[in-house]
C-alpha positions in Angstrom: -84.1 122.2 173.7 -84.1 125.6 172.1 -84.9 128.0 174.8 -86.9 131.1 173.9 -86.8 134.6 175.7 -90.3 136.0 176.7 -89.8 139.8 176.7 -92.7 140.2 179.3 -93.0 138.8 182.7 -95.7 139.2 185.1 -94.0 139.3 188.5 -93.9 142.0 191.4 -97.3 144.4 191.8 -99.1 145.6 189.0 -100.7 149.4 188.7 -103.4 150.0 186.4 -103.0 153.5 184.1 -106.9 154.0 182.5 -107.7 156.3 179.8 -110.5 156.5 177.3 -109.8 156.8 173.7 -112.0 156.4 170.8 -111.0 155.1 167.5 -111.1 157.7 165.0 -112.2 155.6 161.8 -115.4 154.1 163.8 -116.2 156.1 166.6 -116.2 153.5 168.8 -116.3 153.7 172.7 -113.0 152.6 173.8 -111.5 152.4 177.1 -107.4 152.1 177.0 -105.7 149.8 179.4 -102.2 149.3 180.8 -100.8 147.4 183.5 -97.2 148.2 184.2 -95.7 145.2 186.1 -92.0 144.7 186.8 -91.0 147.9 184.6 -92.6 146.1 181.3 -96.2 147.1 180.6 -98.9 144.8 179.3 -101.3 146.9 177.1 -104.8 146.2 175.7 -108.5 148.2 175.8 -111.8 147.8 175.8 -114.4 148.1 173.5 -117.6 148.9 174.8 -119.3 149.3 171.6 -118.4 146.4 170.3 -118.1 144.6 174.0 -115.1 142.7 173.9 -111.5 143.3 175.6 -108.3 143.0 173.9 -105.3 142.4 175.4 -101.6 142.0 173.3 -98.5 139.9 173.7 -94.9 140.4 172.5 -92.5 138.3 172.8 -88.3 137.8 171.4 -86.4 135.0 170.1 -82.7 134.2 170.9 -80.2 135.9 168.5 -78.7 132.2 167.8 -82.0 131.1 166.1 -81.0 132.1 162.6 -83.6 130.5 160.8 -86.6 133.3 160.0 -89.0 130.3 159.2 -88.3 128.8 162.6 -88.0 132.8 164.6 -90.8 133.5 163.2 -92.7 130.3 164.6 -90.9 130.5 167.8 -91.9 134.2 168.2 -95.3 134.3 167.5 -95.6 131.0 169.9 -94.1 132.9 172.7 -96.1 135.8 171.7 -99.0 134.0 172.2 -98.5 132.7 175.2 -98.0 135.6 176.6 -100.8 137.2 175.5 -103.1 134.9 176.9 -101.1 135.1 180.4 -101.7 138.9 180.0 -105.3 138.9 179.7 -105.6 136.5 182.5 -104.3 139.9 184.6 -105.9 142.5 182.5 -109.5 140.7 182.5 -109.6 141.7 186.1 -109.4 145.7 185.4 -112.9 145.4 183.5 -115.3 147.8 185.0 -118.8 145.8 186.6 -120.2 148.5 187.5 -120.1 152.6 188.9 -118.1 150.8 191.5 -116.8 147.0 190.9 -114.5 145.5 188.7 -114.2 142.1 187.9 -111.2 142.0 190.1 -113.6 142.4 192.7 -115.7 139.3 192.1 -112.5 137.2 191.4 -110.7 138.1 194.9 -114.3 137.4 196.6 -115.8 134.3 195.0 -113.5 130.9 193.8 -116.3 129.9 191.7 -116.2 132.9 189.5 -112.6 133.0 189.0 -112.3 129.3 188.1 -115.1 130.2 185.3 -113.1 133.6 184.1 -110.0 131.2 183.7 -111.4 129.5 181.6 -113.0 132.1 179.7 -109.8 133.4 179.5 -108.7 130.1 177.5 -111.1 130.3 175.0 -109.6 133.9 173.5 -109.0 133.9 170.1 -106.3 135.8 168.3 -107.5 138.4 166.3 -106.8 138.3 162.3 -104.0 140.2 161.2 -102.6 140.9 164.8 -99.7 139.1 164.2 -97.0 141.6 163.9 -93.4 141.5 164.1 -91.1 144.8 164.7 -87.1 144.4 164.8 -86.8 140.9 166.5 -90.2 142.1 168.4 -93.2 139.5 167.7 -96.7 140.8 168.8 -100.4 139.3 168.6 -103.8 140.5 170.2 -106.4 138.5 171.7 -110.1 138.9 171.5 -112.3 138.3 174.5 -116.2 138.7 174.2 -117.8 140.3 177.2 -121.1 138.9 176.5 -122.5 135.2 176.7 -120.7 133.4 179.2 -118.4 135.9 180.7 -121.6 138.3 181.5 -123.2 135.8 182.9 -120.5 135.1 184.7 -119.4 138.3 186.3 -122.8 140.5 186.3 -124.3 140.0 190.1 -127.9 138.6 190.5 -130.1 141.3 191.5 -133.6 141.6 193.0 -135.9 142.4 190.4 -137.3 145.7 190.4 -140.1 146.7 188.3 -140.0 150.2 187.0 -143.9 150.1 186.1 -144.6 149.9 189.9 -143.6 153.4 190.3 -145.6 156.6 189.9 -145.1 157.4 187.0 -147.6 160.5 187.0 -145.5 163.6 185.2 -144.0 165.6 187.6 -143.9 169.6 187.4 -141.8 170.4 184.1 -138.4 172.4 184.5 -138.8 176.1 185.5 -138.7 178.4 182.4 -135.9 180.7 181.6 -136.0 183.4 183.5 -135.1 185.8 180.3 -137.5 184.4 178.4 -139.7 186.4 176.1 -142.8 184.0 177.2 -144.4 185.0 180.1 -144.5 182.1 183.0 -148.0 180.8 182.5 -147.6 180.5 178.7 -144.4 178.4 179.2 -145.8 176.3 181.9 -148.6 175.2 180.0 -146.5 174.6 176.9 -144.4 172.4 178.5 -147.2 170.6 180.5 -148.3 168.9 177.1 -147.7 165.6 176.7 -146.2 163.9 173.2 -147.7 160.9 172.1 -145.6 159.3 169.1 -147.0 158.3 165.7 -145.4 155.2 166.6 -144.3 153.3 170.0 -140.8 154.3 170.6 -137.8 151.2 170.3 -135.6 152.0 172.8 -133.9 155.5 174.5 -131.1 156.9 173.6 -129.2 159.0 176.5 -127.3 161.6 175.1 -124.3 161.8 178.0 -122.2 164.0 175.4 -119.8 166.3 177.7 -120.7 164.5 181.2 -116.9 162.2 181.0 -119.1 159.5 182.2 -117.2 156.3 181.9 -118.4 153.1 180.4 -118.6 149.9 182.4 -120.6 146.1 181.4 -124.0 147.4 184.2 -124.4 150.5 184.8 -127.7 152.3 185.5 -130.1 155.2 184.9 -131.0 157.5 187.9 -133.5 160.2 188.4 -132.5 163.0 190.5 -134.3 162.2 193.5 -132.2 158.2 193.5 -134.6 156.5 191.2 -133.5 153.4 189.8 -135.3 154.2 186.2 -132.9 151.4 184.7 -129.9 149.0 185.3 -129.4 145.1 186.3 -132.4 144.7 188.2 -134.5 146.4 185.7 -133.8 144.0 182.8 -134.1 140.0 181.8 -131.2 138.5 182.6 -130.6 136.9 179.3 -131.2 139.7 177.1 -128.4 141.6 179.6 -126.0 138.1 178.6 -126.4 138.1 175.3 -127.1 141.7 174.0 -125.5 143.7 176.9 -127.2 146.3 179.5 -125.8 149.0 177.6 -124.9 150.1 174.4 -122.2 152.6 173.6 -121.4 154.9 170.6 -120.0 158.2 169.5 -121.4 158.1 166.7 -125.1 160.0 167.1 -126.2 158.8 163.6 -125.2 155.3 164.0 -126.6 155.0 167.4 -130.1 156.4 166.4 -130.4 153.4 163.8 -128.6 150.7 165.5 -129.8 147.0 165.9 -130.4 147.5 169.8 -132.7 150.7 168.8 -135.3 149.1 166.3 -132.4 149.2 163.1 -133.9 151.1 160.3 -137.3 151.6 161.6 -135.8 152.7 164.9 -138.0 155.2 166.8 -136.0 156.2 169.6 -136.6 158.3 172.7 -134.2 160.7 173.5 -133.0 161.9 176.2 -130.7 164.3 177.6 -128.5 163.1 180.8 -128.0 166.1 183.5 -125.2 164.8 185.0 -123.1 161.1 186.3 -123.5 159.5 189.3 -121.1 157.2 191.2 -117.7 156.1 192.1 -116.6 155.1 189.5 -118.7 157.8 187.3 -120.6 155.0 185.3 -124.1 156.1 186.4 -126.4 158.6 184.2 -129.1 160.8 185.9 -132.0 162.1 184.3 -134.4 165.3 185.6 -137.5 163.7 187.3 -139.5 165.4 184.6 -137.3 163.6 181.8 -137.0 159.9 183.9 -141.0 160.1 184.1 -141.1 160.6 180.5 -138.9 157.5 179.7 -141.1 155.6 182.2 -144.1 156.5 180.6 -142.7 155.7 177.1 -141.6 152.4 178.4 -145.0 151.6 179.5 -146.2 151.6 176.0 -143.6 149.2 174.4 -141.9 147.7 177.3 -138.0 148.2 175.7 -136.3 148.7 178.9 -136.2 144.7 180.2 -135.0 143.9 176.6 -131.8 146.3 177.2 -132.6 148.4 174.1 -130.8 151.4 175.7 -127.7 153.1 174.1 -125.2 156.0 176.0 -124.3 158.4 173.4 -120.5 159.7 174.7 -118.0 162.0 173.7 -117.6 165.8 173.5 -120.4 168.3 174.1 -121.7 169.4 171.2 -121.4 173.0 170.0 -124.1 174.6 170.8 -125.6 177.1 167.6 -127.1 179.5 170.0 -124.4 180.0 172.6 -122.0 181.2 169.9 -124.0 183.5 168.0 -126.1 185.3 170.7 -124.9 188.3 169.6 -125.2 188.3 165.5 -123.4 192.2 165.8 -120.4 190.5 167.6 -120.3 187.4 165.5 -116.7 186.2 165.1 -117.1 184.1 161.3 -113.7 182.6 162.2 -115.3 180.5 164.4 -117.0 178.7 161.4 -115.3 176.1 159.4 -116.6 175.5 155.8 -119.4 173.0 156.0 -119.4 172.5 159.6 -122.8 171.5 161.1 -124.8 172.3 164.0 -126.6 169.7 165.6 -129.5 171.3 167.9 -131.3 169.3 170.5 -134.7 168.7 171.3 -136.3 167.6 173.8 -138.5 165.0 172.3 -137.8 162.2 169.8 -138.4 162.7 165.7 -142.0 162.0 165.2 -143.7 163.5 168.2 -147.1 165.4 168.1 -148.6 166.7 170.8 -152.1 165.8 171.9 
């Protein structure tokens, strides 16, 4: 029997080392994870726009095994095997929630681990992964976080209705207090309501400069602890099958995306104030501006059909906070054909009535 080295094992603890990336080329959301275990590290990420972990394998082949058809065959095997042995440990690190990870649910209930196992077994390898480096063979593994697993790991939740709340508009921010306006002009600007030309498809929460981090159910929050949207906000299958949350980078993308309305999109956006949680999963809206999506939900009813994306990333530069002073303007600052994006605070298409 030929015996073939596996250059990964999985014994002793394990220590997980998180950090978000994005892929430059796409602009996915991607979430980077390593497990170091017995001084080798098993690596892999996951890809919340695209909701589905990947985890890699590598494995070696004895120096005696001369043959490259047969090393090859041998090394990819092993690879393999490994892989999926890997994402049997990395599957756990997979944030729930602002707080749980699948880990959790595992440790806790038999009946869920016995169904991620098996999950786990139906991983495919990803096309083109297969890879081999100096005597080093690698492959990746592709495991969708919606259909089964989801309904597998996302807890059941009492149903809460969002339309059973009060949603009468609440007093509007407080003006600038070196505004040119005087107090009752603003107050009375800003107390109009928008009405779109057309029902709105979905909300888009701009979370651009908050580091909030990605996980399969997290929720919306107003300031005063308002559940405006999450698990128990939403059906259950469209959370299985499309995902609570959608993720992007891409602004552009994510304003005409499938889970907004695609091409005739008419999203409401919204700006986040700040994250919320343990895990810093959770965005929170101003009461005026969670109001406002509650009222625009009430219209189209979007929110139970999970057609809610988090915009991430870097804040945006902001036009008027580098040029407040046009005599003091440094034109260094501007690189040929950069654009500014400026933000509003109601969606395209808005009138007021």
């Amino acid at each position: 029997m030929l015996l073939l080295l596996i250059a990964l094992t999985l014994t002793g603890a394990t220590t997980l080392i998180a950090q978000p990336t994005s892929s430059a080329s796409q602009g996915h959301v991607e979430e980077a994870l390593t497990l170091e275990a017995g001084g080798s590290l098993i690596e892999g990420y996951v890809d919340w726009t695209k909701n589905e972990l990947v985890v890699y394998g590598d494995a070696t082949v004895p120096e005696h095994i001369s043959n490259p058809v047969q090393r090859r065959l041998l090394g990819f095997r092993g690879a393999k095997a490994v892989a999926y042995r890997n994402l049997l440990e990395m599957i756990g690190e997979v944030q729930i929630d602002s707080e749980t990870r699948v880990q959790n649910f595992i440790v806790t209930s038999d009946s869920i681990g016995v169904k991620v196992q098996g999950l786990v077994r139906g991983a495919r390898i990803i096309a083109g992964s297969q890879v081999e480096n100096e005597g080093l063979y690698r492959i990746a593994l592709r495991l969708p976080l919606l259909g089964d697993f989801a309904d597998a790991v996302l807890p059941e939740v009492a149903r809460l209705t969002p339309d059973t709340y009060d949603i009468a508009l609440p007093a509007p921010p407080e003006p600038m207090a070196d505004s040119l306006d005087s107090s009752e002009d603003i107050m009375e600007e800003e107390a109009v309501v928008f009405i779109p030309r057309m029902p709105y498809t979905g909300i888009l929460v701009d979370a651009r400069g908050l580091d909030l981090q990605p996980s399969m159910s997290p929720r919306i929050l107003s300031e005063e602890g308002r559940i405006i949207y999450g698990a128990a906000t939403v059906d259950r299958d469209y959370a299985t099958q499309y995902g609570i949350i959608g993720y992007d980078k891409d602004i552009d993308r994510a304003l005409k995306s499938d889970r907004l309305g695609g091409e005739k999109a008419n999203p409401f956006v919204v700006k986040a104030t700040r994250t919320s949680g343990l895990y810093s999963g959770d965005a929170v809206l101003s009461e005026f501006d969670a109001t406002r999506v509650l009222m625009a939900d009430s219209d189209s009813d979007f929110l139970h059909e999970c057609r809610v994306t988090f915009l991430l990333g870097a804040k945006p530069v902001s036009f008027e906070s580098m040029f407040t002073d046009s005599t003091n303007t440094d034109t260094t600052l501007i690189s040929e054909g950069e654009e500014f994006e400026f933000q509003g605070e109601t969606a395209p298409g808005d009138e007021p009535q």
